[in-house]
C-alpha positions as a printed NumPy array, in Angstrom:
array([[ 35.833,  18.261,  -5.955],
       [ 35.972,  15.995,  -9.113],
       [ 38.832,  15.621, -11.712],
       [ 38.008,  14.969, -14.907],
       [ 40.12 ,  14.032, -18.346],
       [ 39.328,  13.603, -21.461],
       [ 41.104,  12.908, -24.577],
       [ 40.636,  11.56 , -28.183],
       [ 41.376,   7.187, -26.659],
       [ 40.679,   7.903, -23.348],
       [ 37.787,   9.53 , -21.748],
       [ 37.824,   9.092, -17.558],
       [ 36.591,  11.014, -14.887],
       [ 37.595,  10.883, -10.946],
       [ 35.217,  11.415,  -8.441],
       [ 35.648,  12.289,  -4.601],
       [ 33.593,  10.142,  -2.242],
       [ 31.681,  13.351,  -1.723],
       [ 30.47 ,  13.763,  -4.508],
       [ 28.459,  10.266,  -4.111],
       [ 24.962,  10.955,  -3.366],
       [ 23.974,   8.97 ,   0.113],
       [ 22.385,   5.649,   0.26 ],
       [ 19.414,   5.343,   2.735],
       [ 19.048,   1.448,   1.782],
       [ 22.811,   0.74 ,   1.851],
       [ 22.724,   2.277,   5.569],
       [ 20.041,   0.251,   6.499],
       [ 21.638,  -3.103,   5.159],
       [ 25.49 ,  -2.368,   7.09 ],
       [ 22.706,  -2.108,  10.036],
       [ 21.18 ,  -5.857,   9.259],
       [ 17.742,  -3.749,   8.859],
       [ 17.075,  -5.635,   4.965],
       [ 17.694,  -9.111,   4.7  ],
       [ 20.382, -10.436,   2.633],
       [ 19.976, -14.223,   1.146],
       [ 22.905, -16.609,   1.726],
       [ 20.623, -19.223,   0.391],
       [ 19.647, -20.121,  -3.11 ],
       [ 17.142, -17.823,  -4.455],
       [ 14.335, -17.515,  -7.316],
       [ 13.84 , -14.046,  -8.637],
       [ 10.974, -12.996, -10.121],
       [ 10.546,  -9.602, -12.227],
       [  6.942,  -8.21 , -12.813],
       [  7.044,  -4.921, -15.472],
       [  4.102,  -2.54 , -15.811],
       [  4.383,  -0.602, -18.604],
       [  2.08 ,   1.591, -20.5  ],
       [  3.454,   0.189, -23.513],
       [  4.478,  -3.994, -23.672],
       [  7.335,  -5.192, -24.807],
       [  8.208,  -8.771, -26.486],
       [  8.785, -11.345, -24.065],
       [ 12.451, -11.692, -24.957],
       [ 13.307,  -8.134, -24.413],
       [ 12.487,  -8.192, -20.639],
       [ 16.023,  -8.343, -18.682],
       [ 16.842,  -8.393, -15.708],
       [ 20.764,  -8.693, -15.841],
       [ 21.567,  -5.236, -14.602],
       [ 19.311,  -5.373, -11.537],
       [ 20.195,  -8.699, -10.73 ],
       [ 23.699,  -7.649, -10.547],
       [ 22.848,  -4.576,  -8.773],
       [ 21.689,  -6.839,  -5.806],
       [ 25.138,  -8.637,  -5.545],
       [ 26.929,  -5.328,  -5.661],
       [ 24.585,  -4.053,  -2.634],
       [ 25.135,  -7.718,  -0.644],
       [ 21.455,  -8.631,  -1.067],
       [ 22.64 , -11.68 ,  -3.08 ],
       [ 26.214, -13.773,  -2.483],
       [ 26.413, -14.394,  -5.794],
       [ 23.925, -14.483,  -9.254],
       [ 25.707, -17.732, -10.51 ],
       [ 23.434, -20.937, -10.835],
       [ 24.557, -21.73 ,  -7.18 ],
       [ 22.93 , -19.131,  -5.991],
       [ 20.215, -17.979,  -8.329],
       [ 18.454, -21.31 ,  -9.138],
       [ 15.691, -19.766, -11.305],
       [ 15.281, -15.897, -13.132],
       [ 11.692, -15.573, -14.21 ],
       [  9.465, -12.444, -16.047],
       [  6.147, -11.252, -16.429],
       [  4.409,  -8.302, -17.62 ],
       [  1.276,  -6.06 , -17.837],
       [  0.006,  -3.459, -19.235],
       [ -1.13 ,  -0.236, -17.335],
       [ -3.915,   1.913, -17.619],
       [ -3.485,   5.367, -18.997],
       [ -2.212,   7.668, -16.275],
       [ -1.202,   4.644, -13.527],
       [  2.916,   5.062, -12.858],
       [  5.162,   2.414, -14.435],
       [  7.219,   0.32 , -11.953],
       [  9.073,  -3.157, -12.141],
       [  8.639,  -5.357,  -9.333],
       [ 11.153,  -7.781,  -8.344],
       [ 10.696, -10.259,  -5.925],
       [ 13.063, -12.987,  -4.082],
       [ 12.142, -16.055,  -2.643],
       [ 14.577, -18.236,  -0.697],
       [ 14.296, -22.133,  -1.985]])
């Protein structure tokens, strides 16, 4: 059951843990099945997209952070994340859109 407020300053909702949806991957990493980095890493993100994009509008900020929250990564500061680097292609008409991101131990 979830409890939600809302006024004119203050908007918040509450959420029981059962309303989370499950996490297959975050299952398998409590289980040591994925391999977390407690080395310094390079990432790399590849984008194909139907539809390019300028070079400095490729981010990766949110993901990036989304593998410290899971415990892939220790950390993202330059301690830990020694290099961030992007590249991107174009699809053909029809092929799905995916971003690819890749992490190499140093």
């Amino acid at each position: 059951m979830s409890d939600s407020t809302e006024t004119e300053s203050n908007r918040s909702a509450t959420f029981s843990i059962a309303d989370m949806e499950s996490c297959p991957w975050h299952e398998a990493l409590v289980k040591k099945r994925v391999k977390t980095f407690a080395t310094p890493v390079s990432i790399h993100v590849h984008s194909k997209r139907a539809r390019l994009t300028d070079a400095d509008s490729v981010s990766a900020k949110a993901a990036i952070d989304g593998l410290v929250h899971a415990g892939l990564l220790q950390d993202d500061s330059p301690e830990f994340v020694k290099s961030v680097s992007y590249s991107q292609e174009k699809t053909e008409k029809g092929d799905p859109e995916e971003t690819i991101i890749t992490i190499q131990e140093i």
